[in-house]
N, C-alpha and C positions, 0 to 999 in steps of 0.2 A: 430147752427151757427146764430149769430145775424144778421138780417135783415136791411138794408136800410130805410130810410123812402121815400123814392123817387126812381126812375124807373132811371138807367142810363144804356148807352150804356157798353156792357162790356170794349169796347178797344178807348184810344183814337189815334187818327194819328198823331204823329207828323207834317208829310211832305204829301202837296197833289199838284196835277198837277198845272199845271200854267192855266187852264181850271175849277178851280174849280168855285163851283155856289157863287153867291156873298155874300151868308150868309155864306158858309164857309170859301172864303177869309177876310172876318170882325171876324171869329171867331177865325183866325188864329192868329192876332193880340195880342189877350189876353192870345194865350196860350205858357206859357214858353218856351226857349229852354232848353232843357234835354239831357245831358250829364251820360256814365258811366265814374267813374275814376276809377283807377286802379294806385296801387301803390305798389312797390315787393320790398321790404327793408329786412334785417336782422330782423331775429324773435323777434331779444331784442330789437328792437325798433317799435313794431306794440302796442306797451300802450301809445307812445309819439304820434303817428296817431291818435289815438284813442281818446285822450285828445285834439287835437288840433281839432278833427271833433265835440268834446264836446262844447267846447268851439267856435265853428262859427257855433252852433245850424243846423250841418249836420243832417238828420231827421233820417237815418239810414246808415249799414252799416255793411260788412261782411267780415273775415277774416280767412281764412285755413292758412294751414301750407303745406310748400313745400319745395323741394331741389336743390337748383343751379345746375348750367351743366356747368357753360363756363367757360375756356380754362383762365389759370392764368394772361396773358398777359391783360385781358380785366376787372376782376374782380374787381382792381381798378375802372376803370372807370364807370362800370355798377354797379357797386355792385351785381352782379348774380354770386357769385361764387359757391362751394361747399359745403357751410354752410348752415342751417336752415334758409327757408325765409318764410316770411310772402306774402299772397298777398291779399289785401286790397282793396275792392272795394266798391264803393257807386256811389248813382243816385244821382244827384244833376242840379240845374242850371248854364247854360253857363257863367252869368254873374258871378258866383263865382270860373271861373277858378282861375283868378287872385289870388285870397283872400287864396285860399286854398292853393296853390304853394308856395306863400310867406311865410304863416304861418308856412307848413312845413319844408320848409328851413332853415326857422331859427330855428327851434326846433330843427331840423336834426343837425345842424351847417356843412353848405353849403357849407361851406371852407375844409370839410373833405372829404377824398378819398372813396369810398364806400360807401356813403349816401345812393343809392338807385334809381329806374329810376319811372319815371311816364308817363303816356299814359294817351289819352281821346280817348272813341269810340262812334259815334253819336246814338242817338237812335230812332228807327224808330216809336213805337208805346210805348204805356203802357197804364194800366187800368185804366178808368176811374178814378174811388173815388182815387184814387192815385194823377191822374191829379189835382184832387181838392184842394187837399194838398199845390201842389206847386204852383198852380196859384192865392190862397193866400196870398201869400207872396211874388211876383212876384215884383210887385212896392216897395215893403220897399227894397228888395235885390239889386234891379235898384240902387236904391240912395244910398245907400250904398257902394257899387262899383264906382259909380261916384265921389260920397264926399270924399271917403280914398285912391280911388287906381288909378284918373285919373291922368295925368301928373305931373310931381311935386310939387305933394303932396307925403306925407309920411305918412307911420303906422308904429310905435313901431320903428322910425327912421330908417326903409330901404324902398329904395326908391323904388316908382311903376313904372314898366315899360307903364303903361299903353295901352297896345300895345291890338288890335284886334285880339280875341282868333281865328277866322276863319281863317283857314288854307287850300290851297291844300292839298288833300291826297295821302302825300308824302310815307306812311310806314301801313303797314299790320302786324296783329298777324294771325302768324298761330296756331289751336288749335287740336289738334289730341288726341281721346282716344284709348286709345290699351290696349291689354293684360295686366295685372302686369308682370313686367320684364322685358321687351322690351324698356324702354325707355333708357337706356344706346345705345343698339343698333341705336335707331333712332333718338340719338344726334349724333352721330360717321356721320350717314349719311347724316345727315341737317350739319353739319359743314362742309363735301367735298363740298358739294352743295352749300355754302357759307354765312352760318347761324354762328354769333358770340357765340352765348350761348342761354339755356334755362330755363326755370322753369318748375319744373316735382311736381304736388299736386296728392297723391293718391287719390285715388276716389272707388264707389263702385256703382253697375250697380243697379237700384230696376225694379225687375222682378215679372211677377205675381205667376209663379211659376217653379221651376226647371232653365236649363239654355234656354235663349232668343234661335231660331233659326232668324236669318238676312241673307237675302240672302242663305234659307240652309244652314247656320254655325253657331254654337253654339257659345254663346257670352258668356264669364268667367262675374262674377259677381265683382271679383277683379278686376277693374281697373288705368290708369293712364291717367291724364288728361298732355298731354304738353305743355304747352305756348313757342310762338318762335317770339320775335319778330324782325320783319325785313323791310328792305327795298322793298321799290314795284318791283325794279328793280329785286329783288333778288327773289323774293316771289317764279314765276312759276316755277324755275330750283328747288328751293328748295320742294314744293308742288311735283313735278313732281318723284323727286328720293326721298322721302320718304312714298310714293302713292305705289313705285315700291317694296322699303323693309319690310315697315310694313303696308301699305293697307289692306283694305277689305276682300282678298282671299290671307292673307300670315298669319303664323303664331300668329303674332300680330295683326290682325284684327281688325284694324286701322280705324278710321272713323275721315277722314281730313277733315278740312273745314278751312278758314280765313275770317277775319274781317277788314274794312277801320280800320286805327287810324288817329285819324288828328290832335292829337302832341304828343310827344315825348320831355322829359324833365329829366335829368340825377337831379338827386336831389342837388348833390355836384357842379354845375353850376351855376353862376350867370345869 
């Protein structure tokens, strides 16, 4: 493994108290905001994400394959239906929510049903030499943003909303792994609970050896990862009744957890 030439911290912090020492409020200044995106489109369109993350010099970026869950009435609007989806995600800075949304909307062609939904989740920490990466290029992406996508002004003739990406955290994903199999059962139950649809990425457990004991219960190696994403209002009732059917000590042995999102963006939306 190639060496550094210089000694860095392994983690850096995004966010520190309002009490921090004054060299780390001055260092705060310099260091990007950092966003994850996340974007669950039809599988036939994650080479047009792909190309559009090319081309606005996205540094990286990852994409599985997954299967819709929700209920026909919604599909249109989310695009999460019962078809092959891709879910797409990348670290990037705040300043290019704008940049990135636009681009893929019109690639998507935004006027269509099914486009696709998009989410941002904040990030609390990441690795040093990472950090360095993006704080790099931190001032060229400033101005850039400013020059193409503040108020009317225009790129590629559609107009910027320019609007302030900081949002209250109005909406939650919930992410639950379980058993292979069980995830039909534990949409049935997020949907009484009052969950619109999901996304189900197979997944597979790395053990050191034989099966995991958790909690004195053997963990299947097949697993399934669920993405749910919801409203905050909605979060606890749904967290709570599918804690109760596929949880830790049910046959799905379920390991729930949720995440802030701080927006939410249907692709097909102006």
């Amino acid at each position: 493994m190639a060496k550094l030439p210089f000694k860095l911290p392994a983690f850096s912090f995004l966010t520190e108290g309002k009490n921090a020492p004054p060299q780390k409020a001055k260092a705060r200044k310099t260091i990007p905001r950092l966003k994850m995106f996340f974007f669950i489109v039809d599988w036939d369109k994650a080479e047009t994400i792909s190309k559009v993350f090319e081309e606005e010099h996205v540094r990286f970026h990852f994409i599985s394959k997954g299967k819709g869950t929700a209920r026909s009435e919604i599909q249109d609007l989310l695009g999460i239906g019962t078809t092959d989806k891709a879910v797409i995600f990348c670290v990037e800075q705040e300043v290019l929510v704008q940049v990135l949304l636009k681009e893929v909307r019109k690639k998507l062609g935004f006027h269509k049903p099914g486009a696709g939904i998009a989410f941002i989740i904040p990030l609390s920490g990441i690795n040093t030499p990472l950090m360095r990466v993006f704080k790099e290029s931190i001032h060229k992406n400033e101005k850039i943003t400013q020059d193409e996508y503040s108020p009317g002004k225009t790129k590629g003739g559609t107009m910027a909303s320019g609007k302030n990406t900081a949002s209250a955290i109005n909406n939650d994903l919930i992410i639950a792994v379980i058993n292979h199999g069980f995830s039909e059962e534990f949409m049935n139950v997020a949907r009484e609970a009052g969950a619109t649809g999901g996304t189900v990425v197979h997944a597979r457990g790395l053990t050191h050896e034989g099966p995991v004991k958790f909690f004195g219960i053997s963990v299947q190696e097949e697993r399934e990862v669920v993405l749910v994403l919801t409203s905050r209002e909605r979060k606890l009732a749904i967290m709570e009744a599918v804690s109760n059917s596929c949880g830790i000590t049910t046959k799905a042995e379920g390991l729930i957890f949720s995440l802030p999102v701080e927006n939410v963006m249907g692709l097909n939306l102006e």
